[in-house]
C-alpha positions in Angstrom: 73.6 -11.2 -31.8 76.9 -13.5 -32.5 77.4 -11.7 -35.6 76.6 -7.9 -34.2 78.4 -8.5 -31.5 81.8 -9.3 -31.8 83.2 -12.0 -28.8 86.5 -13.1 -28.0 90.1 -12.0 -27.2 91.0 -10.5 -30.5 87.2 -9.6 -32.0 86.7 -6.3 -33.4 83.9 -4.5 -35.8 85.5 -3.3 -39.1 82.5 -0.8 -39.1 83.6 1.0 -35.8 87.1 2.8 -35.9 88.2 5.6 -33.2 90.6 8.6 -34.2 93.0 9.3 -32.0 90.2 12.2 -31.4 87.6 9.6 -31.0 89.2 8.0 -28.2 90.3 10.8 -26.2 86.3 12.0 -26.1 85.3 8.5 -25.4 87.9 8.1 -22.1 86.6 12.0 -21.8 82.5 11.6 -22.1 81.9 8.1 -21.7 78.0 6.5 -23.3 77.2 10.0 -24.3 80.3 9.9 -26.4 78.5 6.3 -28.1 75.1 8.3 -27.9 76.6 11.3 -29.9 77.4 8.8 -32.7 73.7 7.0 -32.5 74.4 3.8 -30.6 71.2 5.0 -28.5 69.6 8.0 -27.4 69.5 10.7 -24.9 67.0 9.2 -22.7 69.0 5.5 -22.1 71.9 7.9 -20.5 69.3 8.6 -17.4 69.0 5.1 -16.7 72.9 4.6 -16.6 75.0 5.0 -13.2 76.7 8.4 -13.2 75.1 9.1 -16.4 77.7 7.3 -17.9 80.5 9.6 -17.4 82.7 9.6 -14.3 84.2 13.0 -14.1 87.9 13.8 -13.4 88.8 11.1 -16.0 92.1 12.1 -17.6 93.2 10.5 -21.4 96.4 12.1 -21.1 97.6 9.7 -18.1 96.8 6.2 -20.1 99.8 4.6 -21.7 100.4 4.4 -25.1 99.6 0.7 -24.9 96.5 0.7 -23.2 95.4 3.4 -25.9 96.7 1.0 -28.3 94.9 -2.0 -27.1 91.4 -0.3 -26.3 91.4 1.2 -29.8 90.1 -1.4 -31.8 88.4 -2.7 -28.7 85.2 -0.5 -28.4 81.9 -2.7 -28.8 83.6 -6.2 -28.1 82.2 -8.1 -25.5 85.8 -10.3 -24.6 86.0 -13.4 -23.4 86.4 -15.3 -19.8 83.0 -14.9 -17.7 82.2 -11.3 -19.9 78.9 -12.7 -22.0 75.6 -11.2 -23.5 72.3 -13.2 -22.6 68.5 -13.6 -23.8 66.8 -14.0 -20.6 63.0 -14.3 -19.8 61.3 -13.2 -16.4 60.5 -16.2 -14.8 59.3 -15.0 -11.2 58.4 -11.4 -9.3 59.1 -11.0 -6.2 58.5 -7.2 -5.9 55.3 -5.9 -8.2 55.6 -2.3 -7.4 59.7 -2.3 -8.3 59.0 -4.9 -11.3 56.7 -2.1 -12.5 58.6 0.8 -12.2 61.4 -1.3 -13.6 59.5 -2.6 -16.8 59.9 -5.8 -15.9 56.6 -8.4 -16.8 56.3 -12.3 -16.7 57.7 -13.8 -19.5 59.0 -10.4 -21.0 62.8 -11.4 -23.1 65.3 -9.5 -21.5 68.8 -9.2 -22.7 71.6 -8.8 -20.0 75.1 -7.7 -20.7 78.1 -8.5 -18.8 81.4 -6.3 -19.8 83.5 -3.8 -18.7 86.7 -1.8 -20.0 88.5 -4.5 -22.2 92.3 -5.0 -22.7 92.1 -1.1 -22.2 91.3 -1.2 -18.4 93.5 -4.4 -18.0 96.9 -2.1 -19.2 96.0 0.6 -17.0 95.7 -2.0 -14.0 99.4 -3.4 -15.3 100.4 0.0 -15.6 99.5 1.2 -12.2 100.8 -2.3 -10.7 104.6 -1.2 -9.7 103.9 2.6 -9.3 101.5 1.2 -6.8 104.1 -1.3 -5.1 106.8 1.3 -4.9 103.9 4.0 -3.2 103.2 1.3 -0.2 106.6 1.1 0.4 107.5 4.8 0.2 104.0 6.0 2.9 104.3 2.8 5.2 101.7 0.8 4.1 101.8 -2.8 5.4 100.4 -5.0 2.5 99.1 -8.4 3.2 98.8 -9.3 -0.3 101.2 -7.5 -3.3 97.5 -7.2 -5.5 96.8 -4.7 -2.4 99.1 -2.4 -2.9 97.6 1.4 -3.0 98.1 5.1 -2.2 97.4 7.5 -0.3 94.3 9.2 -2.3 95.6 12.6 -1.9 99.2 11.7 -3.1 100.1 12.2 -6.3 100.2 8.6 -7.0 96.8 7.9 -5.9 95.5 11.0 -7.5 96.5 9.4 -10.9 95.5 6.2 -10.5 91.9 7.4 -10.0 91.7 9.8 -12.9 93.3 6.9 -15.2 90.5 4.6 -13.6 88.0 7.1 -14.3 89.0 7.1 -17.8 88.7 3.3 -18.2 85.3 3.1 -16.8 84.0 6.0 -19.4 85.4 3.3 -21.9 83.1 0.8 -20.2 80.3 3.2 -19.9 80.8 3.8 -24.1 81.4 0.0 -24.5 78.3 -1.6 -23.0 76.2 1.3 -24.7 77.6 0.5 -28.6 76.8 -3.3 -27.0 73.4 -2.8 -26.6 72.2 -0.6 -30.0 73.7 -3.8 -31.4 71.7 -5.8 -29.6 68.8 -3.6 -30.3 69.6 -3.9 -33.9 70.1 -7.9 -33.5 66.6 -8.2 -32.5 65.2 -5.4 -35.3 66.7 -7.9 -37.9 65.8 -11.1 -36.7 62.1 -10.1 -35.8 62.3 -8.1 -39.0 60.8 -5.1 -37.6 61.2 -1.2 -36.8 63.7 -0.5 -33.8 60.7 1.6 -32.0 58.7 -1.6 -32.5 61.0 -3.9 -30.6 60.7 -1.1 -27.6 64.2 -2.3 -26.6 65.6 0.1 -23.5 68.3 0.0 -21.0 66.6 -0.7 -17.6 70.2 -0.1 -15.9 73.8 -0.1 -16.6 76.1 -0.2 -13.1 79.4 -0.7 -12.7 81.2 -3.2 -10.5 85.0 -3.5 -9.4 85.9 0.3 -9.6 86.4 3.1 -6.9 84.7 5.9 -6.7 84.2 9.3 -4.8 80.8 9.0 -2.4 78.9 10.7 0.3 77.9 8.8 3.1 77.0 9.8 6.5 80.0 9.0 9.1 79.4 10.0 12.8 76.1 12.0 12.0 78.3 14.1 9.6 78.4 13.4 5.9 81.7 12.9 4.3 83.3 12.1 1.0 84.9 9.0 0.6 86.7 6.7 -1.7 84.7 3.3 -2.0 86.2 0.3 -3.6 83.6 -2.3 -5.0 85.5 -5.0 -5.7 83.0 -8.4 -6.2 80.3 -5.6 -5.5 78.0 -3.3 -7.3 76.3 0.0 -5.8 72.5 -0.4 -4.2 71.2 3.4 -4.0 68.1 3.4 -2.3 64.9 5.2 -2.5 64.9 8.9 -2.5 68.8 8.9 -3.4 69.5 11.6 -5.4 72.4 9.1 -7.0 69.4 7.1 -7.9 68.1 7.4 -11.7 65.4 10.0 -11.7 62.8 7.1 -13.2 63.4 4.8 -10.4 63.8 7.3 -7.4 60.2 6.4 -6.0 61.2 2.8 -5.6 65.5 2.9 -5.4 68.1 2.0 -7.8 67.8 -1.6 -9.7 70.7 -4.0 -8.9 71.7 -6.7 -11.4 73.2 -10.2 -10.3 74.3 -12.1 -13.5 74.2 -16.0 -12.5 75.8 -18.6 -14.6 74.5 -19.7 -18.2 72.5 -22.9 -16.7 70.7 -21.5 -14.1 69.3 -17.7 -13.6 70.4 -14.1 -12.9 68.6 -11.6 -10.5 67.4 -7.9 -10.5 67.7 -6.5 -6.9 67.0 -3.0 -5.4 68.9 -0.9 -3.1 67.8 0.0 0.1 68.1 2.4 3.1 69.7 -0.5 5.1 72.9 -0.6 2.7 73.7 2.9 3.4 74.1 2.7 6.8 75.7 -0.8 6.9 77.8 -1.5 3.6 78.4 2.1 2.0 75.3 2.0 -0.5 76.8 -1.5 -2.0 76.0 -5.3 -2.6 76.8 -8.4 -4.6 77.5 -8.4 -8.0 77.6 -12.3 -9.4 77.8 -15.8 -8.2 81.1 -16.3 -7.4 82.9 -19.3 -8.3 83.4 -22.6 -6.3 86.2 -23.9 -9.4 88.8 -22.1 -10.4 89.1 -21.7 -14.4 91.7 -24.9 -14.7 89.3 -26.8 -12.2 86.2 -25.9 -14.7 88.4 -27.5 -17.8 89.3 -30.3 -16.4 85.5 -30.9 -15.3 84.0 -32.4 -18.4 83.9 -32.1 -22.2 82.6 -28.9 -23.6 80.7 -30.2 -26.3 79.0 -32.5 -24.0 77.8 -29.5 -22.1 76.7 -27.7 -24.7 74.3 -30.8 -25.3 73.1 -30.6 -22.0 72.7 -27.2 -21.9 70.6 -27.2 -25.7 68.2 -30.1 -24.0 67.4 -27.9 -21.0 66.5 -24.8 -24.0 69.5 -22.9 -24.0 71.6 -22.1 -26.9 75.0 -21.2 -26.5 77.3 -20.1 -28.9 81.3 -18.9 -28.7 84.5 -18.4 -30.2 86.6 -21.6 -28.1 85.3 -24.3 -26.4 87.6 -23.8 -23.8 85.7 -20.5 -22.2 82.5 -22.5 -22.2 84.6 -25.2 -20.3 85.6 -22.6 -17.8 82.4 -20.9 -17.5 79.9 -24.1 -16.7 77.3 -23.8 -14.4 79.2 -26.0 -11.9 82.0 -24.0 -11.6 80.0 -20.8 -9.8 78.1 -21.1 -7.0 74.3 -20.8 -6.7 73.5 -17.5 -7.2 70.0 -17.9 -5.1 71.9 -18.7 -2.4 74.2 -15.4 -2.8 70.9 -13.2 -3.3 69.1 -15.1 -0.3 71.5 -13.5 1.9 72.0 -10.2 0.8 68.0 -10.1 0.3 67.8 -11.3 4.1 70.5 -9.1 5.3 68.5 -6.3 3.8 70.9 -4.2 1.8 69.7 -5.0 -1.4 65.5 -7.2 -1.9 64.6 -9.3 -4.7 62.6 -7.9 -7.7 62.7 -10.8 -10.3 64.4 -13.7 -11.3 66.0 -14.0 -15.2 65.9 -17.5 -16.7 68.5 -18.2 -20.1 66.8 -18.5 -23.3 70.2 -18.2 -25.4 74.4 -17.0 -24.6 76.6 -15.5 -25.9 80.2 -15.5 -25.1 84.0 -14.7 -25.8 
């Protein structure tokens, strides 16, 4: 998987190279864009949010930078607390969801934690001051400058969303080319047939983006904007925005831990749709921040510690594995206790690290 997947703030794949053409349909189509050049297959689209495609994405209003830097970007996992992980299934809390999820006792999972790259990061930048001047020019008091925002029917904010929309699709595409890799990573090592490893998405969601929902307001439904930011979507049963394969059971949620502990799959429920727009957690959260986490303890003396207790980390610096130690996010059982108590999203099983991957 180190070697298929490329990690870290400059990595690339010499074997993967986007036309000018081949980018524009990627920020157009999204994972069917990967799937159309066999990272995958037609199927693994149904079991991704949207399908993989948010619509109303527009190429045409990304900078030539952000172009520039998500060209040679595609299929790269990054650095900071983006990672790839061999997982086992250590507990199940929910049979029926487990089931309809594929989820077993003891089955290797893989979970993969990345979005839009340096791409989505220039279109952020980009966006920044045109963003600043629009809460100045409609009235809008800001409490923090990294609020700033439109009006969604203004010009401004009208952009912003289809530029958005275009940086998720390269998510969508990026994750997908991840995981054939992955897929192939396991073929090789295992030395066997790729429908022998019977490697399959179970769910790719997105987090930290805004998008165009129906929810019922006032016994009336209406479209709105919703901003997950530190959330993830939790569809329940019946949903139609639920993938067809899970409808009968609601959409599966995943809640990436840190490397030393475990991660989490979730389902949505009824509950969040009345009381947190169809949402939930996404992650841990951290207790350190990133300076905190290097000034914590030597790296190579937690990659010891981590190695006794069966996990196997590698990555390009020592300083991201500094950064990212266990101690510097908080317990993510604690985070999925609540939500699971609060009802708007239950436990279905609990991921323990085999090995890690990171930038």
């Amino acid at each position: 998987m180190y070697r298929n997947v490329p990690t870290g703030v400059g990595a690339r794949r010499r074997d993967l190279r986007l036309s000018p053409r081949d980018m524009r349909a990627v920020l157009e189509r999204g994972a069917a864009w990967a799937v159309s050049r066999g990272y995958g297959s037609e199927t693994e689209l149904e079991r991704v949010e949207e399908g993989g495609c948010l619509e109303g994405a527009d190429p045409d209003l990304l900078s030539t930078r952000a172009l520039e830097r998500g060209r040679p970007q595609l299929g790269t996992l990054g650095s900071g607390n983006h990672f790839a992980e061999l997982q086992y299934v250590a507990e199940i809390y929910d049979e029926p969801a487990a089931t309809a999820f594929g989820l077993r006792l003891d089955q290797v999972t893989c979970m993969i934690h990345s979005g839009s790259r340096g791409l989505g990061h220039q279109v952020c930048q980009d966006h920044l001051r045109v963003m600043l001047d629009a809460s100045r020019t409609y009235g809008i008091a800001l409490p923090d400058r990294q609020l700033c925002c439109a009006p969604l029917d203004s010009p401004e904010g009208r952009r912003y969303l289809a530029a958005m929309s275009a940086a998720a699709n390269f998510a969508f595409a990026n994750r997908q080319v991840m995981t054939h890799w992955v897929r192939e990573s396991v073929c090789e090592a295992l030395q066997i047939a790729p429908e022998a490893a019977r490697v399959e998405t179970l769910y790719d969601v997105c987090h930290n983006i805004a998008k165009l929902e129906t929810f019922e307001i006032d016994g009336r439904p209406e479209r709105l904007c919703v901003h997950r930011k530190g959330a993830t979507r939790a569809y329940p049963p019946g949903h139609p925005g639920t993938p067809a394969p899970y409808r009968h059971v609601g959409q599966p949620v995943l809640v990436p831990g840190d490397m030393g502990r475990y991660s989490y799959v979730l389902v949505g429920t009824a509950r969040a749709m009345r009381e947190t727009f169809g949402s939930t957690c996404h992650g841990a959260g951290r207790r350190m921040s990133r300076r905190q986490a290097k000034r914590a303890g030597d790296a190579r003396v937690l990659l010891g510690e981590l190695r006794d207790r069966g996990i196997h980390v590698r990555a390009a610096g020592l300083a991201t594995v500094a950064e990212e130690r266990p101690e510097a996010y908080k317990d993510v059982a604690d985070v999925v206790r609540v939500v699971h108590e609060a009802g708007v999203s239950t436990r279905v099983a609990q991921l323990r690290p085999l090995a890690v991957i990171k930038g």
